[in-house]
C-alpha positions as CSV (number, residue, x, y, z in Angstrom):
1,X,136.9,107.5,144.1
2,X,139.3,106.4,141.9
3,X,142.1,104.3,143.4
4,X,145.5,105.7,143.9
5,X,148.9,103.1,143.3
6,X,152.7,103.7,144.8
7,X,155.9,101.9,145.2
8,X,158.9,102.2,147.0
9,X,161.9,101.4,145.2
10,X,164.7,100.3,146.9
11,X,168.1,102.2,146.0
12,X,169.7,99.3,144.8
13,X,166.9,99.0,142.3
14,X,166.1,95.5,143.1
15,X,162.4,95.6,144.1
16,X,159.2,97.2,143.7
17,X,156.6,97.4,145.8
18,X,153.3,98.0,144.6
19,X,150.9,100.0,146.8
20,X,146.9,100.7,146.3
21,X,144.1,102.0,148.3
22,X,141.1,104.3,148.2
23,X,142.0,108.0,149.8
24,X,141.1,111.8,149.2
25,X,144.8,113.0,148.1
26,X,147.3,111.4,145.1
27,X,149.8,109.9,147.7
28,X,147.5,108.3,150.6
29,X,148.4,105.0,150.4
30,X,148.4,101.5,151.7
31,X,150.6,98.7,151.5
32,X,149.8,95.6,149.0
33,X,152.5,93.1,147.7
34,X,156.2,92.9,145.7
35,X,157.3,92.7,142.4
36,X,161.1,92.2,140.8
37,X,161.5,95.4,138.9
38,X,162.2,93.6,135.7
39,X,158.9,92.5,135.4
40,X,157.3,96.0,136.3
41,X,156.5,99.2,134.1
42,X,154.8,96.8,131.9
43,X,151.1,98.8,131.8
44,X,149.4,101.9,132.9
45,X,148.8,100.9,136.3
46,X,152.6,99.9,136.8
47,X,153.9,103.4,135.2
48,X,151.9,105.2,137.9
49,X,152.6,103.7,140.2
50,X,156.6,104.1,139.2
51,X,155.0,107.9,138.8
52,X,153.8,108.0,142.4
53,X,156.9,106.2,143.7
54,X,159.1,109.5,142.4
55,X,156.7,112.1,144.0
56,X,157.2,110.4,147.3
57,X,160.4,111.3,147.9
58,X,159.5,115.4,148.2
59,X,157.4,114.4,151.3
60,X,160.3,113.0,153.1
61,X,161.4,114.8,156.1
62,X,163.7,112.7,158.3
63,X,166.0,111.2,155.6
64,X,169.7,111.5,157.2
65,X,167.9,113.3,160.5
66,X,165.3,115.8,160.3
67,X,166.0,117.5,156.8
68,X,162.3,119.4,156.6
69,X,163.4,122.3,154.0
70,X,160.7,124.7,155.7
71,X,161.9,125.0,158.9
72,X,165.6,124.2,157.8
73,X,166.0,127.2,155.6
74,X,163.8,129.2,158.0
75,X,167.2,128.3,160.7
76,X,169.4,128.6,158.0
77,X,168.1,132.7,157.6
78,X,167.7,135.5,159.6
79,X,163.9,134.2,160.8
80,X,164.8,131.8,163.6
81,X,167.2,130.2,165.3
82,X,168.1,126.8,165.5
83,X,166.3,126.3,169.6
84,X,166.0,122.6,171.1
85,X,166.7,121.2,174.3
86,X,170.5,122.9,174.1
87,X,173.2,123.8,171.7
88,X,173.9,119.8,171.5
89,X,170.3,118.8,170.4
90,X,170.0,118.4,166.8
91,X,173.9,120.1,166.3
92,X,173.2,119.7,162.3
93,X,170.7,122.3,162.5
94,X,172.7,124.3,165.4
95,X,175.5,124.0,162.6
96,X,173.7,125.8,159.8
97,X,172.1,128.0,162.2
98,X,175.5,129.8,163.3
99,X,177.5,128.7,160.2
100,X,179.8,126.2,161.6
101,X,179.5,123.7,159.1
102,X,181.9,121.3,158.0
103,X,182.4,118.5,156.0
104,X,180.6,115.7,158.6
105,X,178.3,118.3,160.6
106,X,175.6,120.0,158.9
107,X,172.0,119.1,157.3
108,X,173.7,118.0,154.4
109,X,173.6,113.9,154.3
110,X,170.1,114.2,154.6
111,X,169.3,117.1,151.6
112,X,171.9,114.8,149.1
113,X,170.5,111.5,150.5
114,X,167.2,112.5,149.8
115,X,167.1,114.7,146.3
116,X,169.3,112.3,144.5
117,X,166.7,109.0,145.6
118,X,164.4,111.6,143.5
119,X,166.6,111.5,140.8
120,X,167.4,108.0,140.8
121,X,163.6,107.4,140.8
122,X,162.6,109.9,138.2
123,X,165.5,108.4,135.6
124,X,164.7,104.6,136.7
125,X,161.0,105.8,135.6
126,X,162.0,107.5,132.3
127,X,164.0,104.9,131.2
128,X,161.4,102.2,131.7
129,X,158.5,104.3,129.8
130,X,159.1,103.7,125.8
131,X,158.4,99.9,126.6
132,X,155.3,99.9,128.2
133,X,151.9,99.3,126.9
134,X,150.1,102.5,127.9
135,X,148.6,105.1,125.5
136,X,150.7,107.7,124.0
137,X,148.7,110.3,126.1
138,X,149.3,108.6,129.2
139,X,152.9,108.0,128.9
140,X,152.9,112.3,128.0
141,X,151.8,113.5,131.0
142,X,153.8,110.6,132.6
143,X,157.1,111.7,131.1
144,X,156.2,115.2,131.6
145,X,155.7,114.7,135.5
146,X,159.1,112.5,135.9
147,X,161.1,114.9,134.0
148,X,159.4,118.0,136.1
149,X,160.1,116.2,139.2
150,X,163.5,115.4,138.2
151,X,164.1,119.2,137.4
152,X,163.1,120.1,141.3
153,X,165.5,117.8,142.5
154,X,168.3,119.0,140.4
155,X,167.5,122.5,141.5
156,X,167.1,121.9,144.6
157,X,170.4,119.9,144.4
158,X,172.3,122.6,142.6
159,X,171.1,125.5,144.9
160,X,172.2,123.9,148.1
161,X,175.3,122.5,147.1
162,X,176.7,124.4,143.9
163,X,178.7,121.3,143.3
164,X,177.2,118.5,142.0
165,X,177.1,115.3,139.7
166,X,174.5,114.9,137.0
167,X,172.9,112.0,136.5
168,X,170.1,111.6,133.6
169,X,169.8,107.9,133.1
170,X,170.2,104.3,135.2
171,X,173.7,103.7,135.5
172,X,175.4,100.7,136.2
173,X,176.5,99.4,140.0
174,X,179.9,99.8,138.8
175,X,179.7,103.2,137.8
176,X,177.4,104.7,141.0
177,X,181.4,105.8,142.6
178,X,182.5,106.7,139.3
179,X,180.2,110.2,138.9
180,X,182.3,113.2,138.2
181,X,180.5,116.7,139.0
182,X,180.1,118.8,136.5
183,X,179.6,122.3,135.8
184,X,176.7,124.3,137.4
185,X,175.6,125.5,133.8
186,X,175.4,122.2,132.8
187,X,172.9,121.1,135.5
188,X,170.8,124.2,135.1
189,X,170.8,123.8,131.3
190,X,169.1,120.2,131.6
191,X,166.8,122.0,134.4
192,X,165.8,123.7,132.1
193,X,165.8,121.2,129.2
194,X,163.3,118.9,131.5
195,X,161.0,121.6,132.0
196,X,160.3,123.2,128.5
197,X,159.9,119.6,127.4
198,X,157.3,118.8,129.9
199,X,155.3,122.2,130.4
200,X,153.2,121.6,126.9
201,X,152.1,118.0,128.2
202,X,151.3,119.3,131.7
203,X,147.3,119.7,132.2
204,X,147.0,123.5,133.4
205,X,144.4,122.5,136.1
206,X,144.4,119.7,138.4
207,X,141.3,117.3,139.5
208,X,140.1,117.2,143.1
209,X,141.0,113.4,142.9
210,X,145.0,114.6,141.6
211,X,145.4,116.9,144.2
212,X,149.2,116.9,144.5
213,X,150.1,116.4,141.0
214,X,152.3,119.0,138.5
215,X,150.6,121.3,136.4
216,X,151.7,123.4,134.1
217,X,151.8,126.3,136.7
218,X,153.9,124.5,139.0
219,X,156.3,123.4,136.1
220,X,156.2,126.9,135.1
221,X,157.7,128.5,138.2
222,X,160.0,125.9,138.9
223,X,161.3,126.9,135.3
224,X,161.5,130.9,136.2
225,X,162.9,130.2,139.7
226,X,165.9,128.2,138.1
227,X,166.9,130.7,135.3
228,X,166.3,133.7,138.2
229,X,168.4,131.6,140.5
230,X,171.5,132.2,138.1
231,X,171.7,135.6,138.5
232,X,171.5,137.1,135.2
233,X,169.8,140.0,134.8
234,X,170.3,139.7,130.5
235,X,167.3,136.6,131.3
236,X,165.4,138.1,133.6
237,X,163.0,138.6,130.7
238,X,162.6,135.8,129.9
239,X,161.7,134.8,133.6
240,X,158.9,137.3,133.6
241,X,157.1,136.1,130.8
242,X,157.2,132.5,132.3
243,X,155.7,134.2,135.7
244,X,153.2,136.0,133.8
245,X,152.2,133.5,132.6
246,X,151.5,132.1,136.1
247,X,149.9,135.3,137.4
248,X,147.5,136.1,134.6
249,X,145.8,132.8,134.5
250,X,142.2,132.1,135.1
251,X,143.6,129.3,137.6
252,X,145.3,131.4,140.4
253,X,144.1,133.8,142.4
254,X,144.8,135.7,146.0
255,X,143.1,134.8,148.1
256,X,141.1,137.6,149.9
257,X,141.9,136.4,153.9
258,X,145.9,135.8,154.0
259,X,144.9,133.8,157.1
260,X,142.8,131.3,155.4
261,X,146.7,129.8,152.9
262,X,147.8,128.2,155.8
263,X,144.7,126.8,157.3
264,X,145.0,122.8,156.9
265,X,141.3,122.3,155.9
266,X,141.8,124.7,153.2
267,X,144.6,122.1,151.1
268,X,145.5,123.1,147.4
269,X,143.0,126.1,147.0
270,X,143.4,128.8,144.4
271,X,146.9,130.7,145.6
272,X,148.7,127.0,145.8
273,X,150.5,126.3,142.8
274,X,153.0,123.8,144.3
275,X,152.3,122.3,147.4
276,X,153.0,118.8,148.8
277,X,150.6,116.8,150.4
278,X,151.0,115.0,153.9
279,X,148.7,112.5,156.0
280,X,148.4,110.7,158.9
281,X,146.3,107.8,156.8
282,X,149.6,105.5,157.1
283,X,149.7,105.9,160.9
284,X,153.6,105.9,160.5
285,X,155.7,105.0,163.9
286,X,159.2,104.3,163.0
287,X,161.9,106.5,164.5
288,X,164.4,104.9,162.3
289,X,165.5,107.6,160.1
290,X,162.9,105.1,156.9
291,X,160.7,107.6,155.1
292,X,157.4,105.4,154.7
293,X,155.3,107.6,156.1
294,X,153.2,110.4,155.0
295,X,153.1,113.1,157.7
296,X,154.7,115.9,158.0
297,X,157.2,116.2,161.4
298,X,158.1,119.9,160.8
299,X,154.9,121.3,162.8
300,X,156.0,118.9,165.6
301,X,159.6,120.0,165.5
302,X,158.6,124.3,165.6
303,X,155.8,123.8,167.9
304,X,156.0,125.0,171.3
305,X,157.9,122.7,174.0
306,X,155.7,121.1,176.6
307,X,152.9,123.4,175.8
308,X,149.8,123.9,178.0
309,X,146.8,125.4,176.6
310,X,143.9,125.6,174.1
311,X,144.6,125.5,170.3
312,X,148.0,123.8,169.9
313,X,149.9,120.6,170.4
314,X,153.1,120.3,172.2
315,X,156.0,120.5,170.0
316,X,160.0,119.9,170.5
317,X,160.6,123.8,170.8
318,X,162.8,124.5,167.5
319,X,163.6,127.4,165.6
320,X,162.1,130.0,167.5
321,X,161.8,133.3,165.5
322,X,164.6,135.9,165.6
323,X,163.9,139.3,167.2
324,X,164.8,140.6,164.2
325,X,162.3,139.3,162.1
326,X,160.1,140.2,165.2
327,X,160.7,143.7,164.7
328,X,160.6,143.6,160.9
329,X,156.9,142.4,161.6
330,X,155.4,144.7,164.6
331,X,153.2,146.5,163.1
332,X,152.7,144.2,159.8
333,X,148.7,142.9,159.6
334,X,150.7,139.1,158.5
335,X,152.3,138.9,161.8
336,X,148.8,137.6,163.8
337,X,149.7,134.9,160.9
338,X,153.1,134.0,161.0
339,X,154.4,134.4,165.0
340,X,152.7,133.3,167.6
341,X,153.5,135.2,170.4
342,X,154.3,133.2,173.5
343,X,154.0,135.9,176.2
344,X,150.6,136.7,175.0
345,X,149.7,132.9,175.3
346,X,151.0,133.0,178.9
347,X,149.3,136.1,179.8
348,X,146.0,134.1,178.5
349,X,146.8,130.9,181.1
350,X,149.1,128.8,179.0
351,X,152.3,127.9,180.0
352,X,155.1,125.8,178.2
353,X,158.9,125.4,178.6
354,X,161.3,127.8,177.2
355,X,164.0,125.9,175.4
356,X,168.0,127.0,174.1
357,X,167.6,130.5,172.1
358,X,164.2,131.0,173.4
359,X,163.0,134.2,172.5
360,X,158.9,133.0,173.3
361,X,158.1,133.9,169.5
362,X,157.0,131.1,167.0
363,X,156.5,129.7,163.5
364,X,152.6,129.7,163.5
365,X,152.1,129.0,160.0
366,X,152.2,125.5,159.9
367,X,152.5,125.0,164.0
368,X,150.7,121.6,165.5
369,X,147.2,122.3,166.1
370,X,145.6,119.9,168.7
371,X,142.9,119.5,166.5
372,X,145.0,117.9,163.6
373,X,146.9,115.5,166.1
374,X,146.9,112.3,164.5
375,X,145.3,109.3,167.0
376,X,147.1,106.7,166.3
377,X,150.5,105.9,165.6
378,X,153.6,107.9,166.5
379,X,151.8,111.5,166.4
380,X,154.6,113.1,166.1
381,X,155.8,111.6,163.0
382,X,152.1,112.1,161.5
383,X,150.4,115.8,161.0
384,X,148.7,116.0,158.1
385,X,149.8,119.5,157.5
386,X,151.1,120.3,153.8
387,X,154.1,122.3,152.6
388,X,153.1,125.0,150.3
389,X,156.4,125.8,148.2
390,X,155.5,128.3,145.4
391,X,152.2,130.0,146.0
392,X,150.9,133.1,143.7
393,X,152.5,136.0,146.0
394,X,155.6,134.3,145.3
395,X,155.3,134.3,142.1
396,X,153.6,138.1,141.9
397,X,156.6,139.4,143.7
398,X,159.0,137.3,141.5
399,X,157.6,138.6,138.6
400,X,158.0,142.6,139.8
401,X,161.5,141.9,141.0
402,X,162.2,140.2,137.4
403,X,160.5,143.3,135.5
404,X,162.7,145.6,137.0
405,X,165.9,144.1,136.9
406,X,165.1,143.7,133.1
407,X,164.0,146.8,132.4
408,X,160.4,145.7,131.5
409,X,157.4,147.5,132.6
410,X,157.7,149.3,136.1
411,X,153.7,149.7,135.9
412,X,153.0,146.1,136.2
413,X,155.3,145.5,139.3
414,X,154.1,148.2,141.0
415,X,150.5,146.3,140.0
416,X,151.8,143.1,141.5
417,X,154.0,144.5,144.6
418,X,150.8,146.2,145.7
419,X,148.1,143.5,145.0
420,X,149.8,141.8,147.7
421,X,150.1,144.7,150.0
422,X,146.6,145.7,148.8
423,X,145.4,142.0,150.3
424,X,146.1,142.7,154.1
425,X,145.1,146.4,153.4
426,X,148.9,148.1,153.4
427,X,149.1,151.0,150.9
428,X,150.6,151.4,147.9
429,X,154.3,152.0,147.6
430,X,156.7,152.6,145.0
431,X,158.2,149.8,142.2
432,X,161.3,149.5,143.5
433,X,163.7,145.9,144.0
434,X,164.0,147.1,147.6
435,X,160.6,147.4,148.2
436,X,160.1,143.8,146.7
437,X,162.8,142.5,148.7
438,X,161.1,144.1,151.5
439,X,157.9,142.5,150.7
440,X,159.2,139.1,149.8
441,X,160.4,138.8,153.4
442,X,157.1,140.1,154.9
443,X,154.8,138.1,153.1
444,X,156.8,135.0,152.9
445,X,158.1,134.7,156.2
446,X,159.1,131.4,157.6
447,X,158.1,129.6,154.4
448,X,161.9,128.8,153.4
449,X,162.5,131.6,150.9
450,X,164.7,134.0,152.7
451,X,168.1,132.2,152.6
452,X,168.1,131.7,149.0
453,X,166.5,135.3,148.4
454,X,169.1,136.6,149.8
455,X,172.4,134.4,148.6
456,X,170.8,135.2,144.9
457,X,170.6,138.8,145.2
458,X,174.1,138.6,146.7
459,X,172.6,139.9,150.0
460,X,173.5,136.8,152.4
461,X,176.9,138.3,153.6
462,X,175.5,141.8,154.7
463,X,172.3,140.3,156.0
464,X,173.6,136.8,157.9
465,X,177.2,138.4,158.1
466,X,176.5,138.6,161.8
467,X,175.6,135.2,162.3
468,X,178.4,133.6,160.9
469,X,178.0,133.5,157.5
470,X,180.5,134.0,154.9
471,X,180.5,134.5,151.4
472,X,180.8,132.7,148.8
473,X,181.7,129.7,151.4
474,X,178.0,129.7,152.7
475,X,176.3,130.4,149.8
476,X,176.1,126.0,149.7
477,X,176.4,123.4,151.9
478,X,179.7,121.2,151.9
479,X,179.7,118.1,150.0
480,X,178.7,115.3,153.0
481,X,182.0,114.0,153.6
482,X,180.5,110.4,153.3
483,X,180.0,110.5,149.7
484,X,183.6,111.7,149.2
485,X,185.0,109.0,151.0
486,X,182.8,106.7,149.2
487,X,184.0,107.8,145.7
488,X,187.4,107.4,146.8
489,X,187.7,111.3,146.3
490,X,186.3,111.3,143.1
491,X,184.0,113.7,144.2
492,X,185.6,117.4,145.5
493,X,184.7,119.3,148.1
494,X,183.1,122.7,147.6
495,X,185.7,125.4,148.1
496,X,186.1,126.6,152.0
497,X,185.4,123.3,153.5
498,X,188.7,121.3,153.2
């Protein structure tokens, strides 16, 4: 098997460190020795390694406290609430959940801490490639990868904060409190710039051995999500053709059991399109807030509180579903797949504790089975359970709800609406945006696509009006107030959080 390099790249961009070893997925790594950056990026092996040191940073989950965008946005919508211990446990999430966020409290150190580390690493990569000796295929697909990378940051950036500065190259120490923000169009244009550069140099299919890598399909809908995203219906065109693109190739298909997507043994099968990889290979056990490790804490922090029973681990009790997205799923065949239902556990012999907001539902979908508990190291810190962030249904339903809002062919979206309905054996219903709404929530529930669903389509204030929300004050988090105070105020708030 061919053996896999990373670094981790200090912020201050003073060291590299060079990591090798011999594992089944691109970033399971071990630990091997230092370099001084100036003397790195010199070859091939040095490049990827700068490479794998960028995708890193999307497996982080407890950069500025537990930022796992899964669960987070699952809180942040109508699917859960924000559970724990009690309404002072994790009050960052409690925050979001209820939409009492302010300047210091909220999730937001953590998102900004960790999507601009991406961007840091992604420019400090792209700036270093011309100079190398590597092949001028090699340094492609490198290039391609960095600038896709960068691109998901930046929109994940721009969608949570609205706000924000844009940064496309290594900037002096000087000039790291000197960065102005700049319009939103701006940031989405060199989304968008990235992308369409990259996509041609992108390999459409991805070796066993690279599982975790771009391709073009992943590049692809990251591309369509962002010009979707903005909310104009005169490029929703445009965003279908991109999806099509996605939906008709000979790479991607439904899979026939919608159980078997979020089985962990079945990693980056044929409905995965972006997904990112976790271990427990690194055995992490630091508690310090250092993202070195590999696993994934989200199925530890949604699984079931002191639970007592066959199947599952026992979690820290958070975001328990919402009777309302109960309800919306009684009845549904993808609700056996999605809630686990607590009573039913206890009325089988299990028992567990019922924590702040109970409601004894939970996120199944990527809850802690015993049988993936890691053995050593902090356990908690290390399920090997991966994030699936764009899968095919996404993009099937994407594509309906961009055919119709552009006036393209209502044939093919009823096609596409009702492949995935056809999967778990619901009927046939009509091409309409509601009904795709409807199904995007259905099928997609409690993988973190509801909140932003919803504040695109300008649906957040009738839907999480009730809980708090307010538009268009919680259609983004507030700047963190630690990076305002660090510019000196060069950097404003986002309106409402003054």
């Amino acid at each position: 098997m061919k053996k896999l390099l990373y670094i981790h790249i200090l912020l201050a961009g003073l060291f590299v460190t060079a990591i090798t070893g011999c594992s089944k997925s691109f970033l399971e790594l071990q630990p091997r020795g230092t370099d001084l950056e100036d003397n790195f990026y010199k070859n091939e092996e040095q490049l990827f390694s700068g490479l794998v040191a960028v995708y890193d940073v999307m497996q982080w989950g407890t950069s500025g406290g537990y930022t796992m965008t899964m669960p987070l946005l699952t809180v942040a919508s109508d699917e859960a609430h924000a559970g724990g211990s009690d309404a002072s446990d994790q009050p960052r999430w409690v925050a979001y959940d209820n939409f009492k966020l302010t300047a210091e409290m909220g999730p937001q150190i953590g998102i900004w801490e960790k999507n601009y580390a991406g961007v840091y690493r992604a420019n400090l990569l792209l700036s270093k490639i011309e100079g190398a000796t590597a092949s001028a295929a090699f340094k492609a697909r490198v290039t391609a990868e960095a600038k896709t990378l960068r691109a998901y940051f930046y929109f994940n950036l721009i969608r949570w904060f609205g706000n924000i500065p844009l940064i496309v190259g290594p900037i002096p120490t000087s000039e790291l409190y000197t960065q102005s923000q700049v319009p939103a169009a701006e940031v989405y244009a060199q989304i968008e710039k990235d992308l369409t550069e990259a996509i041609p140099e992108l390999p459409l299919t991805i070796p066993v051995t690279e599982s975790g890598r771009l391709s073009k399909g992943a590049a692809r809908a990251i591309l369509a999500k962002s010009i979707m995203y903005q909310n104009d219906n005169s490029r929703m065109g445009q965003a279908a053709q991109l999806l099509n693109e996605i939906n008709t190739s000979p790479v991607y298909h439904l899979l026939d059991n919608y159980g078997d997507i979020f089985r962990p043994d079945n990693q980056f099968h044929a409905e995965s399109i972006l997904e990112i990889p976790h271990s427990n290979l690194a055995l992490w056990g630091d508690w310090g807030w250092i993202n070195g490790g590999e696993g994934n804490v989200g199925p530890q922090f949604i699984g079931i509180a002191d639970y007592n029973g066959p199947l599952y681990s026992g979690g820290w009790g958070f975001a328990p579903i919402s009777m309302d997205l109960v309800n919306a799923m009684t009845g549904d065949p993808r609700f056996q797949y999605t809630i686990i239902d607590g009573l039913a556990l206890k009325a089988g012999g299990a028992s567990y504790t019922e924590r702040y907001q109970n409601t004894n539902y939970f996120i199944k979908k990527y809850a802690p089975l015993s049988a993936y508990r890691a053995t050593a190291g902090t356990a908690e810190l290390n399920w090997p359970i991966n994030e699936i962030e764009i899968r095919l249904a996404d993009t099937y339903l994407l594509e309906a709800e961009a055919l119709l809002r552009s006036g393209g062919s209502a044939t093919r979206a009823g096609e596409l609406l009702n492949a995935v309905r056809d999967r778990v054996d619901l009927p046939a219903v009509a091409a309409t945006l509601d009904n795709v709404y409807r199904e995007r929530r259905l099928e997609l529930a409690t993988e973190g696509h509801r909140f932003f669903d919803l504040v695109r389509t300008n649906q957040a204030e009738a839907v999480l009006g009730p809980l708090g929300f307010v538009a268009p004050k919680n259609n983004v988090l507030p700047i963190p107030q630690s990076e305002i105070d660090r510019t000196k105020k060069n950097l404003k708030q986002n309106p409402g959080y003054q």
